[in-house]
C-alpha positions in Angstrom: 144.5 63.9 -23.3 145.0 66.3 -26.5 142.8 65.1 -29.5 145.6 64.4 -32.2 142.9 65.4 -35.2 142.9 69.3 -33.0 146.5 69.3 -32.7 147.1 68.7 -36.5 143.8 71.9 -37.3 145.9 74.3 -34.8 149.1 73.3 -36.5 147.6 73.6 -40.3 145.9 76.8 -39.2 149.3 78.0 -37.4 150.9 77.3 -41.3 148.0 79.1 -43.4 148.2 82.1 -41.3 151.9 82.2 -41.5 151.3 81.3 -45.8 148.9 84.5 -45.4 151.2 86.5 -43.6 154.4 85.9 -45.8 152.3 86.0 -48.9 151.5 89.9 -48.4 155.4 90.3 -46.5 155.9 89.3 -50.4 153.3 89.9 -52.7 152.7 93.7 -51.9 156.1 94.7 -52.9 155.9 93.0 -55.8 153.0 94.4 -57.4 154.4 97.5 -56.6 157.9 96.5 -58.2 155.7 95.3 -61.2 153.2 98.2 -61.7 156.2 100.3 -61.2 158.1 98.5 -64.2 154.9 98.6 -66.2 154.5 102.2 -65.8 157.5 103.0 -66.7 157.3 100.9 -70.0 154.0 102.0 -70.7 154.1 105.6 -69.5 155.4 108.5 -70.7 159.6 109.1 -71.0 159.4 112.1 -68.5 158.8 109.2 -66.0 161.6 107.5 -66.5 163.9 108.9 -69.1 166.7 106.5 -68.3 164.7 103.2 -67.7 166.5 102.3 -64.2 162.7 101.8 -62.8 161.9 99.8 -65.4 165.5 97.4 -65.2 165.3 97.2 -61.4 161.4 96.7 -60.9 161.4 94.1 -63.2 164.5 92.3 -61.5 162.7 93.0 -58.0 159.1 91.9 -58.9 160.6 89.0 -60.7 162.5 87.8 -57.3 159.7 88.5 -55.4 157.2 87.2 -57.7 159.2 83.9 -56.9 159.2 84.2 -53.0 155.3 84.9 -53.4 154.8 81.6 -55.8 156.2 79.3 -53.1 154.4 81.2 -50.4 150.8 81.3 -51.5 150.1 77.3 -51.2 150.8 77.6 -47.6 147.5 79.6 -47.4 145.6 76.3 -48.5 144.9 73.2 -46.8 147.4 70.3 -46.9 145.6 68.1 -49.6 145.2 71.2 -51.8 148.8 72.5 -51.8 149.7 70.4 -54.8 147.5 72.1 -57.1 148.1 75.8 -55.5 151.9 75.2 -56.3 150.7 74.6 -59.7 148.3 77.1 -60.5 150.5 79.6 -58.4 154.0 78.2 -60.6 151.9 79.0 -63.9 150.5 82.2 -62.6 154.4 83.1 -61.3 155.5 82.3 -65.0 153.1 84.4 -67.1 153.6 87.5 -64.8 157.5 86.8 -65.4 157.2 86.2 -68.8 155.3 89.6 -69.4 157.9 91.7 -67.8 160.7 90.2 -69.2 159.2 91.1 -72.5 158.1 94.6 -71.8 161.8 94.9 -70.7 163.4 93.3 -73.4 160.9 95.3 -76.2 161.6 98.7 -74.3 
């Protein structure tokens, strides 16, 4: 007979390696949305002289940054979700926060 205590390990590790895998499906674009928006905000005007990098990276990291926050608890165990959702919501807020001022300061 199947163990019920290995069932529930494969499932959890089934879920934190499909939290690991969606995390970078979403997280890699949006640092590169981000430090694209940053750059752009930051860099010199021959970068972007008409700020369309800066608009749409910001939209794009912002969305993603979103999909990532709700993603990256999956990574943790079950009893530790609670406080990843947390941290990652906070985390998710700050970086949004940042970029909607660098955009809105431009």
């Amino acid at each position: 007979m199947d163990d019920p205590l290995r069932a529930r390990s494969k499932a959890d590790v089934r879920e934190r390696i499909t939290g690991g895998a969606l995390t970078l499906l979403f997280g890699a674009p949006c640092v590169w949305f981000a430090s694209s928006a940053l750059r752009s905000r930051f860099g010199p005007p021959t970068n972007d002289p008409h700020g369309y990098i800066m608009i749409f990276g910001t939209l794009f990291a912002v969305a993603l940054g979103l999909a990532t926050a709700l993603v990256v608890p999956l990574m943790l165990p079950r009893d530790r979700r609670v406080v990843g959702y947390v941290v990652s919501g906070c985390a998710f807020a700050v970086m949004s926060a940042g970029l909607l001022v660098a955009l809105v300061m431009a």
